[in-house]
Each structure stands twice: as structure tokens, then as C-alpha cells.
C-alpha positions as CSV (number, residue, x, y, z in Angstrom):
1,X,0.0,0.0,0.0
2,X,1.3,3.7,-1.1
3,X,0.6,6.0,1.6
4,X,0.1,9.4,0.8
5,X,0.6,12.8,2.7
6,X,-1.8,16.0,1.7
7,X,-1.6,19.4,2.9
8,X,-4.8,21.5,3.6
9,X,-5.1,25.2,3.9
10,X,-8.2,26.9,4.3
11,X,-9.1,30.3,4.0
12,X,-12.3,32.1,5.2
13,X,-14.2,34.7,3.3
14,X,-17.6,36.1,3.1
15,X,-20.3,35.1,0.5
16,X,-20.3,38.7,-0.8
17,X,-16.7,39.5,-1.4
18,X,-15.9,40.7,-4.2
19,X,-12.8,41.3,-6.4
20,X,-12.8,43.1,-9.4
21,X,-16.6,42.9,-10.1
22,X,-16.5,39.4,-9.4
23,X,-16.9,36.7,-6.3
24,X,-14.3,36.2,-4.5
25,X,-14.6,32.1,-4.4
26,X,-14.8,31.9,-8.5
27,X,-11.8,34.1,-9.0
28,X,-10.0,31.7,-6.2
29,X,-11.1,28.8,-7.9
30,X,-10.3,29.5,-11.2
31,X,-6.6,30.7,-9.8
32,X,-6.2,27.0,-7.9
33,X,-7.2,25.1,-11.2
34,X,-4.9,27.1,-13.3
35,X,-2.2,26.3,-10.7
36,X,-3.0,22.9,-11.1
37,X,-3.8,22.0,-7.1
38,X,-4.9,18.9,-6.2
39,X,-8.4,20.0,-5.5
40,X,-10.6,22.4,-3.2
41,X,-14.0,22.5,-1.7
42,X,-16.1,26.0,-1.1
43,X,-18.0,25.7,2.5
44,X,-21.0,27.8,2.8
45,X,-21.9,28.7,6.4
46,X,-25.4,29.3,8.0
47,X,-24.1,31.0,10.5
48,X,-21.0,32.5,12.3
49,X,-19.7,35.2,14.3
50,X,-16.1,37.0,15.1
51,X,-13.6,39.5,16.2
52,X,-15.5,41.8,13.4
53,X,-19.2,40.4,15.2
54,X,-21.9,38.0,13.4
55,X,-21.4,37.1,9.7
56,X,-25.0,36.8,8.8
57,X,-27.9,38.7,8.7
58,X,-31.2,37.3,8.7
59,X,-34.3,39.1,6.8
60,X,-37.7,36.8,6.5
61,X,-35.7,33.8,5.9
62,X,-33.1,35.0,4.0
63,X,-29.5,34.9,4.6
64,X,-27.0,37.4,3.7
65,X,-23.3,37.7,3.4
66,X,-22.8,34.2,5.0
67,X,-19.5,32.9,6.2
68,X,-16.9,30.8,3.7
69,X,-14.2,28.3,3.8
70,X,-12.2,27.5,0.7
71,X,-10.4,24.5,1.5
72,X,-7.1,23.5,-0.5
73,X,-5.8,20.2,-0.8
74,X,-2.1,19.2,-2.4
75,X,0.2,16.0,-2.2
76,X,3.2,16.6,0.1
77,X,6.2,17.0,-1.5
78,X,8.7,14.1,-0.1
């Protein structure tokens, strides 16, 4: 059996972030598959708070500017 060692690295944005005109988790996205990363997954939170206070804000239902986690995955280097 091969084993194999990944590295993760996760960053947190907000679902309304913005870069350029366009969201922030596309233009990561298409950055990481250009750069040929193993792979990574976009988290959408329901809820959250922080240093900065709560990350949502709830209207009848709706959620707005909710919390994200891009995580990153690559194969170690040995």
C-alpha cells in the first residue's frame, strides 16, 4: 500500500466578497485550477460570528453575506 501525505489550507471569506466585479470564491477557484492544485472545496456557512461580530444577517428567511471556507488540498512534497 502507497501511503500518501496532503496538505490542507483553508481560507475564510464572506459570500459577498468581491474582487474586481467578481466573487471572491470563482476568481479563487479559477486561480487553484490554473495552478494545477490537487483540489478544493467551497464551505457555505449558516451562521457565524467573530472579532469583526456575526457574519449573517437574517431578513424573513433569508441569509445574507454568510461565512466561507475555501479548503485547499495538495500531495506533500517528499
Amino acid at each position: 500500500m502507497v501511503r500518501q501525505s496532503m496538505l490542507c489550507l483553508t481560507i475564510r471569506i464572506k459570500k459577498n466578497d468581491e474582487i474586481n466585479g467578481k466573487r471572491l470564491e470563482k476568481v479563487l477557484l479559477e486561480f487553484l485550477r490554473k495552478s494545477k492544485v490537487s483540489g478544493a472545496t467551497v464551505w457555505l456557512g449558516v451562521d457565524g460570528f467573530g472579532k469583526s461580530g456575526k457574519s449573517t444577517v437574517h431578513l424573513e428567511g433569508l441569509s445574507i453575506n454568510q461565512p466561507m471556507m475555501i479548503d485547499i488540498v495538495e500531495e506533500r512534497l517528499t
